[in-house]
ZADREN-747464 format. One line per field, with one value per residue (C-alpha): residue in one letter; x, y, z. Coordinates in pm, whole numbers, plus 50000, padded with zeros to 5 digits. Layout:
REM residues N
code = A_...
c1 = X_...
c2 = Y_...
c3 = Z_...
***
This chain:
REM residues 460
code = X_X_X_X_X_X_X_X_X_X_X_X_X_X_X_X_X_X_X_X_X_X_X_X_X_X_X_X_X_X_X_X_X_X_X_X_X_X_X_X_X_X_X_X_X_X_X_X_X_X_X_X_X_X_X_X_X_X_X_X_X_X_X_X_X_X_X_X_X_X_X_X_X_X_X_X_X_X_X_X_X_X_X_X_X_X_X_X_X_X_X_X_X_X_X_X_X_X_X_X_X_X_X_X_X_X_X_X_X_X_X_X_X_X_X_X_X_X_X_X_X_X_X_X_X_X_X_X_X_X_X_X_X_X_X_X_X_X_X_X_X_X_X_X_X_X_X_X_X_X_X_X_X_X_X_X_X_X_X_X_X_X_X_X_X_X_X_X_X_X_X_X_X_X_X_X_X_X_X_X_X_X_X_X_X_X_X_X_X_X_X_X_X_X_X_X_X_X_X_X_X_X_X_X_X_X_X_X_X_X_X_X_X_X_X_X_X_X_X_X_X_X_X_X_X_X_X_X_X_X_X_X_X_X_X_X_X_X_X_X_X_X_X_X_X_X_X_X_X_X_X_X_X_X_X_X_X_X_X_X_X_X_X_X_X_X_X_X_X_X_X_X_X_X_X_X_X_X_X_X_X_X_X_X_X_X_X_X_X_X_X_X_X_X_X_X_X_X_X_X_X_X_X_X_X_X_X_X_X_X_X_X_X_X_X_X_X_X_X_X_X_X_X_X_X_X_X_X_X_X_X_X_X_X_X_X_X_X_X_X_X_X_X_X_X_X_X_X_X_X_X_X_X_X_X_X_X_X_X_X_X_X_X_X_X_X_X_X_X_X_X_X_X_X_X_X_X_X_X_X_X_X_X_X_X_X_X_X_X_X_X_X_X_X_X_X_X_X_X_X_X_X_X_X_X_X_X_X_X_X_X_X_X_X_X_X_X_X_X_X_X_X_X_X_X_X_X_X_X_X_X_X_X_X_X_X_X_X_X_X_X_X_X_X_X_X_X_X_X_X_X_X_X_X_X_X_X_X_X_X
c1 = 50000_50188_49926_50061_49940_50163_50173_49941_49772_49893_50187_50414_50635_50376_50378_50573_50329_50125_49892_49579_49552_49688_49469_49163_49253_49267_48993_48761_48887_48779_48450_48388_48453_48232_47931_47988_47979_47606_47640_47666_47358_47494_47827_48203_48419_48783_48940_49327_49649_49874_50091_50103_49784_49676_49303_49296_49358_49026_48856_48888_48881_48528_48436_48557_48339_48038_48075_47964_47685_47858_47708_48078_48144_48429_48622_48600_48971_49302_49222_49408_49380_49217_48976_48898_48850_48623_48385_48382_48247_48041_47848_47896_47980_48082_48481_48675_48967_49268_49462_49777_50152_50181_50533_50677_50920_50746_50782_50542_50140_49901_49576_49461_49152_48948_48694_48329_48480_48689_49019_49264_49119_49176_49429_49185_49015_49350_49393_49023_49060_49414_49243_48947_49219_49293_48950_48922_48918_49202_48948_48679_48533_48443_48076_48091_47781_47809_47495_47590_47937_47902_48125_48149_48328_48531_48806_48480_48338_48631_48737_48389_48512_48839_48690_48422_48716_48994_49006_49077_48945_49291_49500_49444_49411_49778_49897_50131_50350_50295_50476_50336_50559_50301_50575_50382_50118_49757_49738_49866_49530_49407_49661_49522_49180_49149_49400_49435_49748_49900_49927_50104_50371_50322_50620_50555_50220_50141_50097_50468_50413_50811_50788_51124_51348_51283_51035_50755_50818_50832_51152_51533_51701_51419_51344_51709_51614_51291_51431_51614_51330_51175_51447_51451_51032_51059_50800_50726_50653_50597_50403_50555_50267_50416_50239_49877_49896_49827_50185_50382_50696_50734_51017_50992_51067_51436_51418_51482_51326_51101_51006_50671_50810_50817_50497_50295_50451_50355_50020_50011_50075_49822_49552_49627_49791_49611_49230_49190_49121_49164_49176_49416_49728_49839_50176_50396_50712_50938_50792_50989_51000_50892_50537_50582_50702_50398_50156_50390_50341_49976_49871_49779_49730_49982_49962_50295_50222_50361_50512_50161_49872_49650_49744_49671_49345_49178_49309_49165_48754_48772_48996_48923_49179_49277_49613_49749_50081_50406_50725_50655_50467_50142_49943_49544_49356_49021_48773_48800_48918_49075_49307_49641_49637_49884_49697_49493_49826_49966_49645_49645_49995_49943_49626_49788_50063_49860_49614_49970_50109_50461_50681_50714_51090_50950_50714_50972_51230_50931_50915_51317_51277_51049_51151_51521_51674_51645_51701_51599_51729_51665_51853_51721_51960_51811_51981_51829_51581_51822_52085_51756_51681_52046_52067_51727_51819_52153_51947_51708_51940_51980_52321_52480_52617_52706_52564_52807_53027_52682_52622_52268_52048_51723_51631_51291_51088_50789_50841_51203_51476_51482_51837_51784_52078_52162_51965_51849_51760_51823_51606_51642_51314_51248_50986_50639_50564_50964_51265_51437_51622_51534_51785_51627_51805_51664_51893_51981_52260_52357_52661_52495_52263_52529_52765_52502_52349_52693_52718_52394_52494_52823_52593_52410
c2 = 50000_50326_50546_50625_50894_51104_51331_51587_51367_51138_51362_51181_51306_51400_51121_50895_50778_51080_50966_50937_50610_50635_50978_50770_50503_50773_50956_50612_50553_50886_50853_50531_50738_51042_50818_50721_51019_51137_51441_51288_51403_51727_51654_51714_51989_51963_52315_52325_52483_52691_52370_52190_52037_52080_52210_51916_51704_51834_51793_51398_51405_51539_51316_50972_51169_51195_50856_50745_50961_51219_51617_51768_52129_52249_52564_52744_52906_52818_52851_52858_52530_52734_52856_52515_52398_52713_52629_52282_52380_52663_52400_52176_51941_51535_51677_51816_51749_52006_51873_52060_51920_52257_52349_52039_52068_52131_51823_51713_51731_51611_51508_51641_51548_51803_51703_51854_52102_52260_52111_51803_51496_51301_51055_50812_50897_50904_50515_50398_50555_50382_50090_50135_50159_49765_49711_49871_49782_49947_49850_50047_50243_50579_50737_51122_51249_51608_51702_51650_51860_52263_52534_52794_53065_52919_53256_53473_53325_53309_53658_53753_53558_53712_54094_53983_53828_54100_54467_54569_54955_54967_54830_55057_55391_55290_55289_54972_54920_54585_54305_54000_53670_53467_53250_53191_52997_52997_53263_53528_53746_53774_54012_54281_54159_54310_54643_54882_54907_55156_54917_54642_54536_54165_53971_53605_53684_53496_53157_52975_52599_52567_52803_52978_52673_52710_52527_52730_52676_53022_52935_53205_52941_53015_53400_53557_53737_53876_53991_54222_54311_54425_54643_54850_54893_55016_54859_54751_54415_54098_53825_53523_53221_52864_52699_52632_52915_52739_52848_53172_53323_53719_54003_54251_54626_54595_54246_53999_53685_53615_53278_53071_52981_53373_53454_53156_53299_53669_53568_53372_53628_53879_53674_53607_53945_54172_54029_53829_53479_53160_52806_52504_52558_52295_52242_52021_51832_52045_52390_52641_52546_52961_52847_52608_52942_53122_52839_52812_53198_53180_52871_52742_52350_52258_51997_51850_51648_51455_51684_51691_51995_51655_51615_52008_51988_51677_51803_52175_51981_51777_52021_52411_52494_52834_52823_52559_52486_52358_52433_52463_52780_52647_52844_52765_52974_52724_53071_53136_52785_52446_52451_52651_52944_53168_53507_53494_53439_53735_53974_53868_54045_54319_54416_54358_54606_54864_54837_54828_55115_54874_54691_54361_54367_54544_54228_54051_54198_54216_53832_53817_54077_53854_53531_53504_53487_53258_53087_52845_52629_52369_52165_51904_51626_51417_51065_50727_50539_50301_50555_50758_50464_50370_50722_50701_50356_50541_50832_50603_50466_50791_50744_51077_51219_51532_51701_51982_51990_52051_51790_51648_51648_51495_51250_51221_51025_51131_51198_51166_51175_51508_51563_51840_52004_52310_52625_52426_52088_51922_51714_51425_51330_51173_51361_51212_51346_51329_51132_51355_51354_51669_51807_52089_52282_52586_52701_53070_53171_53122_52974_52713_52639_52653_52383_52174_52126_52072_51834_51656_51689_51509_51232_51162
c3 = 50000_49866_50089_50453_50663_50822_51120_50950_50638_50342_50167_49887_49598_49270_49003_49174_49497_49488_49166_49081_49127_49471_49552_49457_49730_50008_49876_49892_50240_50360_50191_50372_50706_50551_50517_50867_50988_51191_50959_50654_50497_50492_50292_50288_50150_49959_49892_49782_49745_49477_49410_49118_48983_49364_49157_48938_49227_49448_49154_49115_49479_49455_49147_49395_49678_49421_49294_49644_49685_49927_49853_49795_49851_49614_49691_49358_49399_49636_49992_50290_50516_50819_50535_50469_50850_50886_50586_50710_51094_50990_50754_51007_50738_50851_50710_50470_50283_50158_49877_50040_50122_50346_50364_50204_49891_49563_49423_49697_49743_50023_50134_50489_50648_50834_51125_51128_51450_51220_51271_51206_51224_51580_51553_51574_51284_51079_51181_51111_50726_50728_50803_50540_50288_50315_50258_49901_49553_49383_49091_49175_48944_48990_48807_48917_48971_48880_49057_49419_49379_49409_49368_49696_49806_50130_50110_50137_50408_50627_50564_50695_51020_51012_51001_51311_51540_51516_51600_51226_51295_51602_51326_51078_51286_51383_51023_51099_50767_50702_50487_50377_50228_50117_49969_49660_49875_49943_50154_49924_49918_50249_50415_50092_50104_50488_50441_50157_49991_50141_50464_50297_50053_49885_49863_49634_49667_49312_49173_49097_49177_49198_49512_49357_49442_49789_50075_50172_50501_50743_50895_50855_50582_50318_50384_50330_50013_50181_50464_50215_50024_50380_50466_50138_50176_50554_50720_51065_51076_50846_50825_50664_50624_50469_50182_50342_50553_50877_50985_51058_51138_51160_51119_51407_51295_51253_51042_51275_51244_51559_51545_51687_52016_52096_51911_52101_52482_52383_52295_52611_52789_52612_52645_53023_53142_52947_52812_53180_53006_53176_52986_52999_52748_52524_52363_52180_52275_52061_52161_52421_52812_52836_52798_53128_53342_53185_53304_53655_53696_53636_53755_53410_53362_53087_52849_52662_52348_52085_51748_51521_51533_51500_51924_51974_51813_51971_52314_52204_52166_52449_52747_52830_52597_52582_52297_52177_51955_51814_51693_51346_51350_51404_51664_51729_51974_52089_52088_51720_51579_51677_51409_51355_51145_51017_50886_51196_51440_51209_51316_51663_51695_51472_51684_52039_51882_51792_52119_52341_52089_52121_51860_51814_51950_52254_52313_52251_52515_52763_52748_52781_53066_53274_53195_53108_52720_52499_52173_51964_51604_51389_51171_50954_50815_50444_50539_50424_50625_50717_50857_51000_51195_51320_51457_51640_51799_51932_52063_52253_52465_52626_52805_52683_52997_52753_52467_52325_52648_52867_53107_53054_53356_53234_52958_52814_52523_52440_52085_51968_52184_52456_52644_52884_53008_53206_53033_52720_52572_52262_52076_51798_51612_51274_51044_51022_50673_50510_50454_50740_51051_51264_51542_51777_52015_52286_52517_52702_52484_52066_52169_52351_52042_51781_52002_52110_51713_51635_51817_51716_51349_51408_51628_51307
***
């Protein structure tokens, strides 16, 4: 079976396991869960990306959905993933699928599955359509019914949302500069569809399925020409979504990169501190130890989870979430969606800057004032599955006494390999969704990050 679901969804390199014979096997296993579903009657919805024949893709995806007598909404241009989870809970639809491989390589495309709350399927849900795929008929043939598959407007309707849930009117009486890297994803009109032009320069806000040689992935490796490009304009902050626009990463006034870990603790703060709200706060096993203070500080309940949005979301519809996240740049705040979303992450900050009149670097040294410095990298290694695997099995046995010359004090497994040592920790994992080998590293100095990643890389 070429079809294997990931940590986010079935993702697999175009034409070689990502075909159309393939997409119609995951596309019949879904439907089988669809028409399981108590809101079945009332249909699915598939919207899509700017990748490569990511519209031709939905399209046979609705046709399989049809053939089995699903009602299939269609999203009649590229949409964002959050847009996709929104269309799917406002209809409170039985799912919804984004043909999306998010920040992956272009040669890449995916196949996420949305649940009727408006977020990433439960894991549990992932496994029972894993298991409906050994029960079909690669033969099967599919008889679109045309009739039960509609074109809609998901972008519309989820701007609507985003002008109801935001202080728009603060934002613009502040004249913030904005900048906006869409990196040639599906998020490339929203930022201009909410502020005139005046507010905001685009940067690869337009369709180029090659993503200009680079991932669309909002991380310092693939933004070094826009970072540029936002010093010559003179703006005040940028918002950098990946390829589905459920992720972000930001410049702060001066063009340094501040990354998700720092956006998810001010936010944390915000909503605590300054709007009074109380909730549970969930996070994943790769995401800062600055959110634990935060919940220490204000007596928060904190949950650490595996690496996967999929373990955010299930956690945000069945606890009093209040914010959940990861390391990735995927943020989700439980009162407007369970489901990570880069544009709205991006307004969040823009409106707690203009209602605090302060920068983003302020914010930023505010959370370094109260809780200490700190830094953060990634590193991922492309090694074969073999070597992938001989490098996990060392990790696991977790008798390092030292990692870069630090002596570790802690050792812990939830989801990779954690080696916690004085002022940082260092983390080996293997992607869910790539042939990769990821090394993480947060510690209270760059010196500490750069030896101890070192370090890692020579490990592997």
């Amino acid at each position: 079976m070429q079809v294997k679901f990931g940590t986010d969804g079935w993702r697999a390199i175009i034409a070689k396991e990502y075909t159309y014979d393939n997409l119609k096997l995951a596309a019949l296993a879904s439907a089988r869960y669809f028409l399981s579903h108590p809101n079945k009657a009332k249909g699915v919805c598939i919207g899509y990306d700017t990748r490569f024949m990511s519209k031709e893709f939905a399209e046979y995806t609705a046709e399989v959905f049809s053939s089995q007598g699903l009602k299939v909404f269609l999203s009649g241009s590229f949409a964002s993933t959050p847009a996709v989870s929104y269309y799917t809970r406002e209809k409170q639809l039985a799912g919804g699928i984004v043909i999306t491989a998010s920040h992956n390589p272009a040669i890449y495309n995916g196949f996420k599955v949305k649940a009727s709350y408006g977020g990433p399927a439960h894991p549990e849900v992932i496994s029972e359509i894993e298991r409906n795929l050994t029960l079909i008929d690669p033969e099967t043939e599919i008889k679109a019914d045309r009739k039960l598959i509609e074109l809609v407007d998901m972008k519309g309707l989820y701007l609507s949302y985003l002008k109801q849930s935001i202080d728009l009117a603060r934002i613009r009486e502040s004249r913030i500069k904005i900048a906006h890297n869409a990196m040639y994803g599906a998020g490339q009109d929203l930022i201009t569809s909410i502020f005139d032009e005046s507010m905001v320069n685009c940067y690869h806000c337009s369709i180029n399925p090659s993503f200009g040689g680079i991932n669309p992935e909002p991380i310092p490796q693939y933004i070094e020409e826009f970072i540029e490009f936002f010093k010559e304009v003179e703006t005040d902050i940028a918002i950098i979504n990946d390829g589905d626009a459920d992720r972000i990463g930001m410049l702060d006034e001066n063009g340094a990169f501040v990354d998700s870990h720092k956006l998810f603790a001010i936010i944390l703060k915000d909503l605590v501190e300054e709007k009074h709200q109380r909730g549970e706060v969930a996070k994943t096993f790769a995401l800062t130890d600055v959110i634990d203070k935060i919940c220490r500080k204000h007596q928060l309940i904190m949950h650490e989870l595996p690496v996967g949005f999929k373990h955010v979301s299930k956690l945000m519809t069945t606890n009093d979430i209040l914010i959940g996240g990861e390391e990735s740049g995927g943020i989700g705040i439980t009162a407007f969606l369970p489901e990570r979303d880069g544009v709205y992450t991006g307004l969040l900050i823009l409106e707690m800057m203009a209602r605090r009149e302060k920068t983003l670097s302020q914010l930023v040294q505010e959370l370094y004032d109260e809780y200490g410095f700190f830094c953060y990298n990634r590193v991922d290694l492309h090694v074969s599955e073999a070597k992938k695997q001989a490098i996990m099995d060392r990790a696991a046995k977790g008798d390092l006494e030292t990692v870069g010359g630090y002596k570790v004090l802690k050792f812990s497994n939830l989801d990779g390999y954690k080696y916690h040592f004085e002022g940082g920790w260092m983390l080996i994992r293997a992607s869910g969704t790539e042939p990769i080998l990821r090394l993480y590293c947060e510690a209270d100095s760059q010196e500490k990050v750069d030896k101890v990643l070192a370090f890692a890389a020579k490990l592997a």
